[in-house]
gemmi code that builds the backbone of each chain (N, CA, C; Angstrom):
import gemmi

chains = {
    "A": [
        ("UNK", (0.854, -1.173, 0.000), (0.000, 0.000, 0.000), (0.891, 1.224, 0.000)),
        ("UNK", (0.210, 2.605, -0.118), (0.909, 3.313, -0.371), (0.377, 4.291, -1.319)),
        ("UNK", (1.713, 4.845, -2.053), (0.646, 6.495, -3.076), (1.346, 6.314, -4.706)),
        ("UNK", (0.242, 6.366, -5.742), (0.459, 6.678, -7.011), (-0.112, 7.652, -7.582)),
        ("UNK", (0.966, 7.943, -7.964), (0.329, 9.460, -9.109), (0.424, 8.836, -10.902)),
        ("UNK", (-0.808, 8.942, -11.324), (-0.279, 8.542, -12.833), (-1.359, 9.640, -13.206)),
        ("UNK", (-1.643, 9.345, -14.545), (-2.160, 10.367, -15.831), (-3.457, 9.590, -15.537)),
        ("UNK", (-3.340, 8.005, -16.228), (-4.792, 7.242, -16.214), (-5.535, 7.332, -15.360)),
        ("UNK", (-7.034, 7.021, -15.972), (-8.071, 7.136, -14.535), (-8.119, 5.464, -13.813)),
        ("UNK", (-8.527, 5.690, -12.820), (-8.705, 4.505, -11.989), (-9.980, 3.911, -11.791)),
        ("UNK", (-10.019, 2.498, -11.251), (-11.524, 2.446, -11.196), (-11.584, 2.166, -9.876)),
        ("UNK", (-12.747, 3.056, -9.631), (-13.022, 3.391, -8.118), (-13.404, 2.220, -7.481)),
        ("UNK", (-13.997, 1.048, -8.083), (-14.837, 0.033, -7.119), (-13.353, -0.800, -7.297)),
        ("UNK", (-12.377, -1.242, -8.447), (-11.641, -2.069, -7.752), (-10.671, -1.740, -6.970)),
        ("UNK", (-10.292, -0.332, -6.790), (-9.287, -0.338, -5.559), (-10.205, -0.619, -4.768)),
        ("UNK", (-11.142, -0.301, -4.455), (-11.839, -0.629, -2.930), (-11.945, -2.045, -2.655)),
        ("UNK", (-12.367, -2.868, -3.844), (-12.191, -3.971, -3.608), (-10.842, -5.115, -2.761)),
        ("UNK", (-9.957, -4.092, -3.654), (-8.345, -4.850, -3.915), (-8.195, -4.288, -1.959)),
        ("UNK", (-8.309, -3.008, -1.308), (-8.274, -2.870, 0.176), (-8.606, -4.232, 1.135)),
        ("UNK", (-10.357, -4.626, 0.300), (-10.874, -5.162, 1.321), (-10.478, -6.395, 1.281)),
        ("UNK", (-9.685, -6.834, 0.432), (-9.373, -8.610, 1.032), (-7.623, -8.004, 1.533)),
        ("UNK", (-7.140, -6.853, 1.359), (-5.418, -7.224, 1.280), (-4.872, -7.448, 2.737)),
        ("UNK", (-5.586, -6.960, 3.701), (-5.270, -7.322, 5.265), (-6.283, -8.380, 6.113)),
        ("UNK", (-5.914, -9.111, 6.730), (-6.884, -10.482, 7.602), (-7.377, -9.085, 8.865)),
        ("UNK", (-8.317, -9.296, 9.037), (-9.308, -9.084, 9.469), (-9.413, -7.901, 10.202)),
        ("UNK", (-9.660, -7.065, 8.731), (-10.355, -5.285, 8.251), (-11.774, -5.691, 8.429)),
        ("UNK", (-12.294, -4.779, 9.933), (-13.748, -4.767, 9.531), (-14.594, -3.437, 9.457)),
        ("UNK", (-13.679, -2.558, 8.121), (-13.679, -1.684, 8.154), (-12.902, -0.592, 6.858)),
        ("UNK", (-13.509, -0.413, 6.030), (-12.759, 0.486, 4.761), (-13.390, 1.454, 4.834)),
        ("UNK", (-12.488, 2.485, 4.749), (-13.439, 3.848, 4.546), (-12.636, 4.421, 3.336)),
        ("UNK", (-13.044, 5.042, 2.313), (-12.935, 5.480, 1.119), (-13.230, 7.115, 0.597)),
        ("UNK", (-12.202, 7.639, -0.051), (-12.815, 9.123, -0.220), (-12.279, 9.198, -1.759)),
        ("UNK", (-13.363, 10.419, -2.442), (-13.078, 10.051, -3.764), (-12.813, 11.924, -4.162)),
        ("UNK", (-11.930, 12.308, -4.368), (-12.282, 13.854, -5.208), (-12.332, 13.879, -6.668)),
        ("UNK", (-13.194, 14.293, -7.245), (-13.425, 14.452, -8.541), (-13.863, 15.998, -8.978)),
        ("UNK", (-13.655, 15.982, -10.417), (-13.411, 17.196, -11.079), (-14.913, 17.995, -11.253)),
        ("UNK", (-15.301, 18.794, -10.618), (-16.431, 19.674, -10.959), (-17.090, 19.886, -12.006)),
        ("UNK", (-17.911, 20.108, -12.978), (-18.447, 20.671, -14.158), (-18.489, 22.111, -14.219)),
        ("UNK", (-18.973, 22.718, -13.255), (-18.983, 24.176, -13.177), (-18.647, 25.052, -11.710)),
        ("UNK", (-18.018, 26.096, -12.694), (-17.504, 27.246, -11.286), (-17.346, 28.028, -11.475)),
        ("UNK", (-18.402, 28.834, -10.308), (-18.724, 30.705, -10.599), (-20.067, 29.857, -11.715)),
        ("UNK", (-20.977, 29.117, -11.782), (-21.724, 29.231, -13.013), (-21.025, 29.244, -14.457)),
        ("UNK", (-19.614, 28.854, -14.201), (-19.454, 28.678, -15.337), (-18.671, 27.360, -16.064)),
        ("UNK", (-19.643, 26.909, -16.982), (-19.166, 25.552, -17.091), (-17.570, 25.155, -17.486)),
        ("UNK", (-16.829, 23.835, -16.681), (-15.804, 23.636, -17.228), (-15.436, 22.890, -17.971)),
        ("UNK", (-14.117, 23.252, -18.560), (-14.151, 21.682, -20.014), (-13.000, 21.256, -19.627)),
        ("UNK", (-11.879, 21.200, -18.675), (-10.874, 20.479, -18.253), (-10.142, 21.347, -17.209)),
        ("UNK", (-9.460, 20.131, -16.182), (-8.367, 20.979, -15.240), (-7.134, 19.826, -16.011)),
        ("UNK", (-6.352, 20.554, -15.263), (-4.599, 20.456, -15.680), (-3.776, 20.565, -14.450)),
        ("UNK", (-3.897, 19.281, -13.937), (-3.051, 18.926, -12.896), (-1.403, 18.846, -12.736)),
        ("UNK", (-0.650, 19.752, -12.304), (0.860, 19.845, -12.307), (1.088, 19.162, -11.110)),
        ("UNK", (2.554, 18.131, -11.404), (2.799, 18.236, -9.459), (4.677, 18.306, -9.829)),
        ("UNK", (4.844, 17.943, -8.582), (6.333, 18.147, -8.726), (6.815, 16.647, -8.090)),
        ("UNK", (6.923, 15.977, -9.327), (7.425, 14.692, -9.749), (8.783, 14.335, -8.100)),
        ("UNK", (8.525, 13.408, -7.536), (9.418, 13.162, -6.472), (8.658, 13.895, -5.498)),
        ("UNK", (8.755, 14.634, -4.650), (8.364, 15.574, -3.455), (6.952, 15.369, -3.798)),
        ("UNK", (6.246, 15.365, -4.829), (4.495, 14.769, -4.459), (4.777, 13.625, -3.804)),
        ("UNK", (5.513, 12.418, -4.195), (5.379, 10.945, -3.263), (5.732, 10.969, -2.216)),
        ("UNK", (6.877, 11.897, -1.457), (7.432, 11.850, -0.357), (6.477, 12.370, 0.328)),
        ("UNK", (6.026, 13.537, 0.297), (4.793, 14.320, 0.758), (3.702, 13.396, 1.414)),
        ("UNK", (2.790, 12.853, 0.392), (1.956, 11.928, 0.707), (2.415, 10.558, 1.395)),
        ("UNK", (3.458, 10.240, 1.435), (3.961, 9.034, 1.829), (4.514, 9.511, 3.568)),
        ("UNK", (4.812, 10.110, 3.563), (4.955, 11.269, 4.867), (3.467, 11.543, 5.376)),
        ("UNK", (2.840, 11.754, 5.343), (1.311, 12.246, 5.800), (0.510, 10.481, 6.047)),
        ("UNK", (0.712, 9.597, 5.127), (0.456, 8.072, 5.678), (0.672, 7.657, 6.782)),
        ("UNK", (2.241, 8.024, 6.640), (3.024, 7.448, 8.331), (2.554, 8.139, 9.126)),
        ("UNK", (2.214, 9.558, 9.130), (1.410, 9.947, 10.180), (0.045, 9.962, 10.454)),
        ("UNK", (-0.412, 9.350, 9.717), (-1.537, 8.717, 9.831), (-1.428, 7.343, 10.511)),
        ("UNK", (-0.814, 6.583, 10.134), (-0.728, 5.650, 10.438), (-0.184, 5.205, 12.136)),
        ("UNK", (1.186, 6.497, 12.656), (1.235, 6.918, 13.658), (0.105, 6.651, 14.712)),
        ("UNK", (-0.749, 7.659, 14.335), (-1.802, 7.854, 15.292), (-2.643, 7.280, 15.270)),
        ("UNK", (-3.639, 6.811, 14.485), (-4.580, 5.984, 14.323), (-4.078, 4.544, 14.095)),
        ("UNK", (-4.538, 3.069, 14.827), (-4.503, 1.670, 14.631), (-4.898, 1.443, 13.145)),
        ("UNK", (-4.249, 1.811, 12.104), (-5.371, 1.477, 10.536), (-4.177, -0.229, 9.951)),
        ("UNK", (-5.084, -0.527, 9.191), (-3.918, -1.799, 9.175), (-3.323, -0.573, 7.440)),
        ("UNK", (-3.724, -0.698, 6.703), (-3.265, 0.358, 5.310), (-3.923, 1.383, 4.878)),
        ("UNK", (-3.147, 2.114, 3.979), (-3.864, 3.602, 3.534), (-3.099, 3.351, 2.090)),
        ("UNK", (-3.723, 3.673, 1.487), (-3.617, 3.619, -0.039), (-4.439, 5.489, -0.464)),
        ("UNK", (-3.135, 5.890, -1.384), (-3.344, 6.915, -2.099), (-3.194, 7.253, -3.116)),
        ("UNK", (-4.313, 7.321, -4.481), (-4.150, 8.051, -6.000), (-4.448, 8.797, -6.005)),
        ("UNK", (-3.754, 9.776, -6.380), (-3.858, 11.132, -6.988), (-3.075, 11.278, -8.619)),
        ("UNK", (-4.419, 11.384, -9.427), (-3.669, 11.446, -10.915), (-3.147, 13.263, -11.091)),
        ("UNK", (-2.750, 13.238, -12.687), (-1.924, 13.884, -12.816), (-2.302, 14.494, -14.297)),
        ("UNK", (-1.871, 15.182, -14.961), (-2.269, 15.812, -16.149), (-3.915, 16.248, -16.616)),
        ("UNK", (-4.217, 15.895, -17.348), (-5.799, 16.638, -18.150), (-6.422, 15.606, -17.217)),
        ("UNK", (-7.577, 16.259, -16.618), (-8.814, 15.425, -15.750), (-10.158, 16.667, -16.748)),
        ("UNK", (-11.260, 15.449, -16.819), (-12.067, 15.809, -17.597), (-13.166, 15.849, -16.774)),
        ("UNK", (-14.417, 16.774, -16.825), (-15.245, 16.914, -15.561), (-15.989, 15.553, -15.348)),
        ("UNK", (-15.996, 15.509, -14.192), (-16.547, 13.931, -13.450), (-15.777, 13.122, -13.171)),
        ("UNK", (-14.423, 13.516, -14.152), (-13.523, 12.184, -13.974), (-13.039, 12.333, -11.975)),
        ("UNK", (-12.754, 10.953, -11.889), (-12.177, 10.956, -10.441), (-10.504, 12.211, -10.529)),
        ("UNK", (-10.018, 12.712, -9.176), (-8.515, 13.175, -9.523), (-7.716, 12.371, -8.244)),
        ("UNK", (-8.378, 12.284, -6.643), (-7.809, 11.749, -5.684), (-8.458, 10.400, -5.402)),
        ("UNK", (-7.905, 9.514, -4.698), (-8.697, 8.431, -4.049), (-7.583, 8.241, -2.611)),
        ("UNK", (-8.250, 8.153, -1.655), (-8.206, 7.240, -0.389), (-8.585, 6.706, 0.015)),
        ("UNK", (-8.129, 5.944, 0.419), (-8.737, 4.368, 1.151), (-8.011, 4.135, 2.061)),
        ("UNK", (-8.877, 3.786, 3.194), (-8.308, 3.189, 4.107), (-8.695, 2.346, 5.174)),
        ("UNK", (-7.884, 1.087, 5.716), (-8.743, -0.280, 5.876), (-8.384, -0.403, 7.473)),
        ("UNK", (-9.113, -0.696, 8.811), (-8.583, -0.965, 9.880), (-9.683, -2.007, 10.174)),
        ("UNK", (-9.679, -2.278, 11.367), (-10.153, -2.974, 12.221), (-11.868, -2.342, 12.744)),
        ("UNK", (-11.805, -1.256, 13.065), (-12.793, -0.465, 13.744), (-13.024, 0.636, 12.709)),
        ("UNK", (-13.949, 1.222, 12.313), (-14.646, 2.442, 11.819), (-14.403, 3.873, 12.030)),
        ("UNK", (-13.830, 3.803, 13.779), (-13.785, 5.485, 14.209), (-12.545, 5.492, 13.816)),
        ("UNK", (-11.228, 4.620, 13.257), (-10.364, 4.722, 13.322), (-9.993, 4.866, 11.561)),
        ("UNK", (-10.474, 4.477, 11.220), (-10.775, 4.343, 9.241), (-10.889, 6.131, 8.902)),
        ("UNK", (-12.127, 6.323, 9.573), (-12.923, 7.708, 8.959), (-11.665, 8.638, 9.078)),
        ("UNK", (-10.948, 8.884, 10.783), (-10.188, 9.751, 11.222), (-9.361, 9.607, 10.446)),
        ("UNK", (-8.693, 8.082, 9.930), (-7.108, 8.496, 9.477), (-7.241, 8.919, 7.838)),
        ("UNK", (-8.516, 9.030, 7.223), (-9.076, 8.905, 5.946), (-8.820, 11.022, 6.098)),
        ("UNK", (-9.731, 11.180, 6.773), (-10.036, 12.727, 6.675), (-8.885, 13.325, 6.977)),
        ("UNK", (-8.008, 13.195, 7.956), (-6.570, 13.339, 8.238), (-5.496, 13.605, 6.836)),
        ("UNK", (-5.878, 12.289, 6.157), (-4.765, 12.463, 4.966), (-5.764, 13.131, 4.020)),
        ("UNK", (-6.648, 13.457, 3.961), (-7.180, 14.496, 2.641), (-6.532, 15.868, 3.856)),
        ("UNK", (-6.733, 15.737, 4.536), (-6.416, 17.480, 4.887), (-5.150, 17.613, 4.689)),
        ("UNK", (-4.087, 16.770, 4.886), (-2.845, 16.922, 4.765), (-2.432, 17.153, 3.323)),
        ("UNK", (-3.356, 16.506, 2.472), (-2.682, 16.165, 1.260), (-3.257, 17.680, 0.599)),
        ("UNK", (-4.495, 18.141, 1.007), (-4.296, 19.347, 0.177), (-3.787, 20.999, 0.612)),
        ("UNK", (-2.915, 20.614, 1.428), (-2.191, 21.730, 1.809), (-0.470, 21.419, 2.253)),
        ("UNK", (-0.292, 20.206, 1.529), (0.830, 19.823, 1.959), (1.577, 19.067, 0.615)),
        ("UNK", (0.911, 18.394, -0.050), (1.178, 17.758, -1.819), (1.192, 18.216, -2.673)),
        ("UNK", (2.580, 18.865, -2.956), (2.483, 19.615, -4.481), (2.049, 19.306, -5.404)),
        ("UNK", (1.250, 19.898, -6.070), (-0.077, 19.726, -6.820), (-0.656, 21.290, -7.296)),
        ("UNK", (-1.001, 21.259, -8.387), (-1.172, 22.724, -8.645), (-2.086, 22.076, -9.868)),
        ("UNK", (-3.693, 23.070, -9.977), (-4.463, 22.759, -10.717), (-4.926, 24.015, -11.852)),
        ("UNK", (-4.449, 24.071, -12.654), (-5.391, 24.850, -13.964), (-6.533, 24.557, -14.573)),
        ("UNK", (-7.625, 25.329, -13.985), (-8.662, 25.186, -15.002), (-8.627, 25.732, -15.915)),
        ("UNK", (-10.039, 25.278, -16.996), (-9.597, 25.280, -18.386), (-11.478, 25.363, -18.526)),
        ("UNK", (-12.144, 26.921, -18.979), (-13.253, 27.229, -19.406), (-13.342, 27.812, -20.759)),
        ("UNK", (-14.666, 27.983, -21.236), (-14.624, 28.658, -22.813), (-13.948, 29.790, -22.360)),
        ("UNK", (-12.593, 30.029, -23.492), (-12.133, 31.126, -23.441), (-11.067, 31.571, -22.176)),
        ("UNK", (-11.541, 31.095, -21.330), (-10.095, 31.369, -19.770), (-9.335, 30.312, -19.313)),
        ("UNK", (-8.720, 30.149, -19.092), (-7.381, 29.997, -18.288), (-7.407, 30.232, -17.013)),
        ("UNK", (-7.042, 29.582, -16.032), (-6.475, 30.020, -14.561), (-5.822, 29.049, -13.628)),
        ("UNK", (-5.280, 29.355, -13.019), (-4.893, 28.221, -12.139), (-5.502, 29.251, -10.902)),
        ("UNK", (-5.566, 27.675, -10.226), (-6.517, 27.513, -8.964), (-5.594, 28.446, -7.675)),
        ("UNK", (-5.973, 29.131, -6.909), (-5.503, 30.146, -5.512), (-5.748, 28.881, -4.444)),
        ("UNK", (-4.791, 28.872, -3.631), (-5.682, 27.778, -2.539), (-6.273, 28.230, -1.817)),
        ("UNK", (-6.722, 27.318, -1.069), (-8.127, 27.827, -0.258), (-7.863, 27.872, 1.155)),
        ("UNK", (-8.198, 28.889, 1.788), (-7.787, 29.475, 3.316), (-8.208, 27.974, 3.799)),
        ("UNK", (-9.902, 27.837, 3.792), (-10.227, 27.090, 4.546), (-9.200, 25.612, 4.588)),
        ("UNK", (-8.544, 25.265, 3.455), (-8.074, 23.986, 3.968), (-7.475, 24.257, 4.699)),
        ("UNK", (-6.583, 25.192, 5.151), (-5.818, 25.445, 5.875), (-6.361, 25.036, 7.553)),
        ("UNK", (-7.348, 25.821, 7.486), (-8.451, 25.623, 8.791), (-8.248, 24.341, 9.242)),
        ("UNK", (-8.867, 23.199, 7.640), (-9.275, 21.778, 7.874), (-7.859, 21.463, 8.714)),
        ("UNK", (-7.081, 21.578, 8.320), (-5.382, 20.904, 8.655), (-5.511, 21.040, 10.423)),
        ("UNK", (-5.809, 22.547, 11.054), (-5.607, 23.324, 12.007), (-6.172, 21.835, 13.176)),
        ("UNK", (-7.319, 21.484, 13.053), (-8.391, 20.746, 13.868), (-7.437, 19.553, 14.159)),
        ("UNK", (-6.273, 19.222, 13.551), (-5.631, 17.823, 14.002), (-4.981, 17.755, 15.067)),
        ("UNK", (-4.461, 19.516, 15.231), (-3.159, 19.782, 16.330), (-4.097, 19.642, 17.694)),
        ("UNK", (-5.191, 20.113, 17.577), (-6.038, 19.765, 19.014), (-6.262, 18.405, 19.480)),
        ("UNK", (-6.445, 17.870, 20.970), (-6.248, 16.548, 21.385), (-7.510, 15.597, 21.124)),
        ("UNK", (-7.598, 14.928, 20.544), (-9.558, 14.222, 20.302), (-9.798, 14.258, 22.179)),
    ],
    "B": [
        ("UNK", (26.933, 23.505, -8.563), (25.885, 24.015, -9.648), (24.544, 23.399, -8.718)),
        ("UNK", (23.687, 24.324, -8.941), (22.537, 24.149, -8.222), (21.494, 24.014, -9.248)),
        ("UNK", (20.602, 23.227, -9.445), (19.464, 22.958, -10.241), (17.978, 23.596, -9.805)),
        ("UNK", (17.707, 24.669, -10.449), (16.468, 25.472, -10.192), (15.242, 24.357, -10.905)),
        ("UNK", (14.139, 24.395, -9.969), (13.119, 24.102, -10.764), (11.529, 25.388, -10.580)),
        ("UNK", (10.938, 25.771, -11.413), (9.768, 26.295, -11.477), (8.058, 25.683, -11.694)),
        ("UNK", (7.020, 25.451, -10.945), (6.098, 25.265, -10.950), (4.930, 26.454, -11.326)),
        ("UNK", (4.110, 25.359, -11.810), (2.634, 26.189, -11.966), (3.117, 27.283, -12.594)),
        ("UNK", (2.685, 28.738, -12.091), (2.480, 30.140, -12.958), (3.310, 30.871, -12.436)),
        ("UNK", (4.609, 30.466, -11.988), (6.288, 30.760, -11.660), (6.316, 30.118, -13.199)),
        ("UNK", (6.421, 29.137, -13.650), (6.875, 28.394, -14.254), (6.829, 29.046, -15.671)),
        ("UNK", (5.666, 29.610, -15.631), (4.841, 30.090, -17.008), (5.675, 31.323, -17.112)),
        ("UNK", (5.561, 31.902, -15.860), (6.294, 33.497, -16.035), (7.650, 33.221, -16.253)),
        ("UNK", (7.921, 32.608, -15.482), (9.692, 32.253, -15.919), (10.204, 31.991, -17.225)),
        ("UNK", (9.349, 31.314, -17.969), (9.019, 30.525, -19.420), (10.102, 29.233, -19.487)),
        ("UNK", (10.560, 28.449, -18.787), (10.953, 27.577, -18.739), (10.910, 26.845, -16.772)),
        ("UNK", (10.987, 25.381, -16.966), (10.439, 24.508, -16.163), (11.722, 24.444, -14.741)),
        ("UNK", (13.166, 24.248, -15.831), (14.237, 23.724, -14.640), (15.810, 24.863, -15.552)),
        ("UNK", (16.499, 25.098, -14.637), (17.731, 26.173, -14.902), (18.800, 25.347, -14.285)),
        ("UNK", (19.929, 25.372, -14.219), (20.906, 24.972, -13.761), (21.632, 26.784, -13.471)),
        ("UNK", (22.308, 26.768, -12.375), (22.930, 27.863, -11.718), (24.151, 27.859, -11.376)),
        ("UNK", (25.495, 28.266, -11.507), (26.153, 28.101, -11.219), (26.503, 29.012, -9.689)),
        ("UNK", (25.914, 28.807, -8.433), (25.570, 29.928, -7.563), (25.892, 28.944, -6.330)),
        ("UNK", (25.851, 29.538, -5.307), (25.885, 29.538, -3.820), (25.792, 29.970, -2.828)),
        ("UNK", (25.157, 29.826, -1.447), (24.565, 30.546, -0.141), (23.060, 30.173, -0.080)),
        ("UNK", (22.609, 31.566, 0.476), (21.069, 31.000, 0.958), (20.121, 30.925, -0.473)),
        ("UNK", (18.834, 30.821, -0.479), (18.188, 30.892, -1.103), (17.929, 32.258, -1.202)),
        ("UNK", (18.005, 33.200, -0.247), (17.942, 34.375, -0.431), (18.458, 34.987, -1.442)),
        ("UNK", (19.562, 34.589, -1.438), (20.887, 35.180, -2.421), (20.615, 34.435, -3.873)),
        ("UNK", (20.222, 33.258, -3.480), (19.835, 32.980, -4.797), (18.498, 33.404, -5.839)),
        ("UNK", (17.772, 33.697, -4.853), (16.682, 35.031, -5.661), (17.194, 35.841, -5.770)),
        ("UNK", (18.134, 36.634, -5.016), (18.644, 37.659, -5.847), (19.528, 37.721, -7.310)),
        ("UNK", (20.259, 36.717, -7.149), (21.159, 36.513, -7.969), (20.168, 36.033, -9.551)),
        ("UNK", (18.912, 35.605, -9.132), (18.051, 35.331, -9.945), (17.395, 36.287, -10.637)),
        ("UNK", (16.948, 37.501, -9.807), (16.609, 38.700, -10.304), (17.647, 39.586, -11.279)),
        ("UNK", (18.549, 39.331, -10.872), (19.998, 39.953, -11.188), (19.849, 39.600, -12.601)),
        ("UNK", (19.941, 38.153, -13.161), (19.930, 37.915, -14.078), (18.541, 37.735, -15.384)),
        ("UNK", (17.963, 37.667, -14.720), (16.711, 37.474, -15.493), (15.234, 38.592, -14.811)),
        ("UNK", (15.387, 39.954, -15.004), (14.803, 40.719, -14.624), (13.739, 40.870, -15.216)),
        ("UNK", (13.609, 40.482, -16.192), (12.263, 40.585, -16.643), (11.245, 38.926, -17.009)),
        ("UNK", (11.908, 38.527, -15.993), (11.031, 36.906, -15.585), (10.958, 36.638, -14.283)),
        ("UNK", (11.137, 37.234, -13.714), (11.295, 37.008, -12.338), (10.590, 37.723, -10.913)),
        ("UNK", (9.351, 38.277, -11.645), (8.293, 39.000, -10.971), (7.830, 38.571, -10.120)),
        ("UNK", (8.035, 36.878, -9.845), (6.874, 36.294, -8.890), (7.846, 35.902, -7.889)),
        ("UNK", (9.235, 35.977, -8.095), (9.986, 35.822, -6.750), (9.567, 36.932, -5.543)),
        ("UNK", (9.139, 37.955, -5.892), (8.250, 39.078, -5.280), (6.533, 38.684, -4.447)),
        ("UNK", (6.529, 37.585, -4.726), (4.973, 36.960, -4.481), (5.382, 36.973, -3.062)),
        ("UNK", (4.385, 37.691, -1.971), (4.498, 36.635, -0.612), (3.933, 35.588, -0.251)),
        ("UNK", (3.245, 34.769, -1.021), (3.151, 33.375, -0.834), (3.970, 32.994, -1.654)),
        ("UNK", (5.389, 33.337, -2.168), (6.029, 32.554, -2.734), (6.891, 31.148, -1.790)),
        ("UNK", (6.436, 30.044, -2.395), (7.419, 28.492, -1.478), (8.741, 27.963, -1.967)),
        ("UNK", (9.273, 27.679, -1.193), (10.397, 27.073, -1.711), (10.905, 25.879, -0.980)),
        ("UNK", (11.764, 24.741, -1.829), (11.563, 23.644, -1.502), (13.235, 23.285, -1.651)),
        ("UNK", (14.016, 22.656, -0.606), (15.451, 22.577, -1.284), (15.052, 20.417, -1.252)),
        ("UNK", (15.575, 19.881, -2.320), (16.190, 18.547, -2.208), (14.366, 17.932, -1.928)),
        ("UNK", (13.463, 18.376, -2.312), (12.042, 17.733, -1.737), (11.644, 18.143, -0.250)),
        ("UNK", (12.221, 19.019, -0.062), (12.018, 18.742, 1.515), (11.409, 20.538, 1.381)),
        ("UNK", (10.307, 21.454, 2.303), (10.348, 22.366, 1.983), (11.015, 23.549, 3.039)),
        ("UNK", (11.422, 24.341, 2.241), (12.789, 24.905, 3.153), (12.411, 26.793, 3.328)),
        ("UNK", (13.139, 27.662, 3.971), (13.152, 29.086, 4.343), (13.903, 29.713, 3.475)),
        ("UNK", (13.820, 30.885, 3.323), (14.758, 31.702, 2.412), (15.745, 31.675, 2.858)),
        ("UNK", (16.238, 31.460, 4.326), (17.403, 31.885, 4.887), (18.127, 30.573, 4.718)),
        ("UNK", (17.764, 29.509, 4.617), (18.309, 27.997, 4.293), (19.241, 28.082, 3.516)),
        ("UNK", (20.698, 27.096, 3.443), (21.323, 27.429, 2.308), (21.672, 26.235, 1.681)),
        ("UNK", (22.082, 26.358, 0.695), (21.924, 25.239, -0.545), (23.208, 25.158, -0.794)),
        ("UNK", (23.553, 23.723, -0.989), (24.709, 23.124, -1.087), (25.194, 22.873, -2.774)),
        ("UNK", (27.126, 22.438, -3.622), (26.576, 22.455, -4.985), (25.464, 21.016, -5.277)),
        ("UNK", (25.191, 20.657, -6.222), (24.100, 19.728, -6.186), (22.774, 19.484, -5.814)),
        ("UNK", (22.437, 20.631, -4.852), (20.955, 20.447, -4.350), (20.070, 20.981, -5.216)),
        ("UNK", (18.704, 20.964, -5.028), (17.675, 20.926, -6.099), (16.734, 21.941, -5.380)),
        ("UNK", (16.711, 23.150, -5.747), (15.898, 24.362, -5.291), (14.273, 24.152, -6.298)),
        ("UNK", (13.382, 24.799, -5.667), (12.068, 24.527, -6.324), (11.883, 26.097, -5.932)),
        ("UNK", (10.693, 26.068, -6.892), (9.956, 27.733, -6.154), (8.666, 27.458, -6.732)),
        ("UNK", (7.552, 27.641, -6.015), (6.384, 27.177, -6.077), (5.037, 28.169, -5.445)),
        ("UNK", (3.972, 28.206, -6.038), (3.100, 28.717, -4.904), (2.410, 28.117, -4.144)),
        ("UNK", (1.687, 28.381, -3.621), (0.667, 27.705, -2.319), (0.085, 26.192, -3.130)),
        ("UNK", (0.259, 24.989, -2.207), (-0.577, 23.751, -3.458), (-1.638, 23.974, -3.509)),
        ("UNK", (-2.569, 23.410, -4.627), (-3.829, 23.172, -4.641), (-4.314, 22.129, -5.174)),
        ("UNK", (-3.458, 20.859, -4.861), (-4.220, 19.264, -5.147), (-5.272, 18.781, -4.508)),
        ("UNK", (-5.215, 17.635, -4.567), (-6.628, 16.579, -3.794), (-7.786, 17.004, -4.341)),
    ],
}
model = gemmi.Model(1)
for chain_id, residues in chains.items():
    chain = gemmi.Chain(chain_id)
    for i, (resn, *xyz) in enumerate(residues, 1):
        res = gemmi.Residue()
        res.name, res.seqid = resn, gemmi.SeqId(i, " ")
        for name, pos in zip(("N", "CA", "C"), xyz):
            atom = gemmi.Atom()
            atom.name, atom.element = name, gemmi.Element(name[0])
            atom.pos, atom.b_iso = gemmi.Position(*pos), 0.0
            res.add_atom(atom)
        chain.add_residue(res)
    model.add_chain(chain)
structure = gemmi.Structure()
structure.add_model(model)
structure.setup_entities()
């Protein structure tokens, strides 16, 4: 287990599948999927353009696992995040992650999306009739990240 | 020799991806020395959310870079 970045799309039901038999006795996968929007601001989109920085994206995310993994009992965490042209609907992230118990799945699941989007180089250009932009990040993830340093 | 790399809309403004430098000290000095030379690409070293990253790891302006290490300059991520 672990993190891939490729171009291709993935299929969402067999990683989940491939989680739920790979450890003896997970009674418990929790799964998160980010996918590409259709419209923003009302205005429809026709592609993003995912950059990352080849090396330091894997360490990044592979770094944010172990600390996941740290704190929460999970038996694995598995992470895709593709890379280049994503077309609206298509999937862009997947996590998964398989333990024993449920409260412990969800936490280490939401944990690594907060980490990963304020911490995984990754840089997104959208692509509408006529504009161009790449994406500003967003205060609030920042927020999301903030809620971990406090004690459950 | 130190290996520059540029992301996202650094990258664009810069108009190329990776530089090789023949330079040394902090990163500080190496934006300057960057401005120095390429003054009219180099607008977004001026960004204050500008990031920087030495060897994958992400590092301070005041950090200093060894020959061989791998400087990045980046803005804020926005994956997942």
């Amino acid at each position: 287990m672990g993190v891939r970045i490729q171009q291709q799309p993935f299929n969402i039901g067999e990683e989940t599948e491939a989680l739920r038999h790979r450890f003896a006795n997970t009674g418990a996968i929790v799964t998160f999927v980010g996918q590409m929007r259709e419209i923003q601001d009302s205005q429809p989109l026709q592609s993003l353009y995912l950059e990352h920085y080849s090396g330091m994206a894997e360490k990044q995310i592979s770094d944010i696992i172990v600390a996941a993994k740290q704190r929460w009992p999970v038996w694995g965490i598995e992470v895709i995040h593709r890379c280049g042209v994503i077309l609206p609907k298509e999937e862009i992230v997947f996590v998964g992650v398989c333990s024993e118990h449920r409260i412990d799945a969800f936490r280490a699941c939401e944990f690594v999306m907060d980490f990963l989007k304020t911490e995984a180089p990754f840089w997104k250009r959208e692509q509408s009739e006529g504009a161009t932009r790449w994406l500003e990040a967003n205060p609030d993830d920042e927020q999301q990240k903030h809620k971990w340093q406090e004690p459950e | 020799m130190i290996n520059i790399v540029f992301f996202s809309k650094y990258r664009e403004e810069f108009g190329q991806q990776t530089i090789a430098l023949e330079a040394r000290g902090s990163v500080s000095e190496i934006i300057d020395e960057l401005r120095r030379r390429y003054p009219d690409k180099t607008g977004f070293l001026s960004d204050n959310k500008l990031l920087v990253a030495i060897n994958h790891e992400m590092a301070l302006i005041t950090d200093s870079l060894n020959d061989g290490d791998e400087l990045a300059f980046f803005p804020p991520v926005t994956g997942g």
